[in-house]
C-alpha positions as CSV (number, residue, x, y, z in Angstrom):
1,X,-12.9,-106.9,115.8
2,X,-16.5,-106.1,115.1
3,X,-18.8,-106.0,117.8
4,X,-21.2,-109.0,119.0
5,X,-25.2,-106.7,118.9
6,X,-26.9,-110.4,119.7
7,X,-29.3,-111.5,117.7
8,X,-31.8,-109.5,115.7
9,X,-35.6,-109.8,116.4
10,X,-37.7,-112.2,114.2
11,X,-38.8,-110.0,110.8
12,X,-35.1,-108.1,110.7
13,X,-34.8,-109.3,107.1
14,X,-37.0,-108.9,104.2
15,X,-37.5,-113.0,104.2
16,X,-38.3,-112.6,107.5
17,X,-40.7,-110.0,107.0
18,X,-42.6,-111.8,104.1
19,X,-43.2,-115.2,107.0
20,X,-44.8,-112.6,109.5
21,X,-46.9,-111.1,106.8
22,X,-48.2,-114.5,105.8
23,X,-48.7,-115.6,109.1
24,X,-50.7,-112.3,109.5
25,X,-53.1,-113.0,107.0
26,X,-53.6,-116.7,108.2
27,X,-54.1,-115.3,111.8
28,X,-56.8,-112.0,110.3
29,X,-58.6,-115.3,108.8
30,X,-59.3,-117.2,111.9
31,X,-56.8,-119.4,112.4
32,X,-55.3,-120.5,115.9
33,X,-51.6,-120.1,116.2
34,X,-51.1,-124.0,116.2
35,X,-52.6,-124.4,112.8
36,X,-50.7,-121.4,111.3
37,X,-47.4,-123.1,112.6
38,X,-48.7,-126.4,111.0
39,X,-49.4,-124.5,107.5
40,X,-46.4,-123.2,107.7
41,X,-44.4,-126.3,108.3
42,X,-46.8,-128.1,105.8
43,X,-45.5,-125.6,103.4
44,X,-41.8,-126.0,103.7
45,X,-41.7,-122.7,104.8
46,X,-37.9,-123.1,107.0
47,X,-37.5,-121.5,110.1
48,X,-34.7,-119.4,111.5
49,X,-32.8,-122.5,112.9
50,X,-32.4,-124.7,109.9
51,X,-33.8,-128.2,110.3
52,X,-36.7,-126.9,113.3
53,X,-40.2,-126.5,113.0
54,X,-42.4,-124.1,113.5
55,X,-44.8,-124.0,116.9
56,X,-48.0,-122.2,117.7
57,X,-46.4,-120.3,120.7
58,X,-43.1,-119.2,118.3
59,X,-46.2,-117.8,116.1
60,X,-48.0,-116.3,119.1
61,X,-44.7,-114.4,120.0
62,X,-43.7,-113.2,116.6
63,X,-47.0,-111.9,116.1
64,X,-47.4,-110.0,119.5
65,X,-44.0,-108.3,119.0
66,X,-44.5,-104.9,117.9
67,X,-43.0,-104.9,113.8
68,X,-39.6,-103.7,113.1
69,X,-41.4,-100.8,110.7
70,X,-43.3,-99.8,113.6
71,X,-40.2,-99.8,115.8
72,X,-38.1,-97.7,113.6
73,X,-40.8,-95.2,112.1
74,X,-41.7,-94.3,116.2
75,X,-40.4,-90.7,117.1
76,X,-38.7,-90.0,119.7
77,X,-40.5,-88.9,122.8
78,X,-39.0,-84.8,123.5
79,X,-37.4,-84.7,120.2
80,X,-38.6,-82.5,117.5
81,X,-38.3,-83.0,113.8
């Protein structure tokens, strides 16, 4: 039996990780959340849940979210390396 860990934050996979950098750019450029989520639908660019769209907030939250590479690269507080 494996074990159920829930479901991974948004950016766990490379895919993943190349939407969040593109909505990075579009976001460092000016544009509101709304419109990024309409770029990114415009594109075809699919979302995790196959057949939804993408929304501004669902833009807003992946973005504030600390990245995954900045997660895992964090020492540990008291630990030594």
């Amino acid at each position: 039996m494996s074990r159920c860990e829930g479901r991974k934050p948004y950016g766990a996979n490379e895919d993943e990780q190349a939407i969040i950098a593109r909505m990075k750019e579009l976001w460092a450029a000016g544009m509101a959340f709304d419109r990024i989520a309409a770029t990114l639908n415009n594109d075809g660019v699919p979302t995790r849940t196959p057949g939804k769209r993408w929304h501004g907030f669902a833009v807003n939250q992946i973005l504030k979210k600390p990245s995954i590479e900045a997660q895992n690269s964090k020492p540990l507080l008291g630990v030594e390396m």
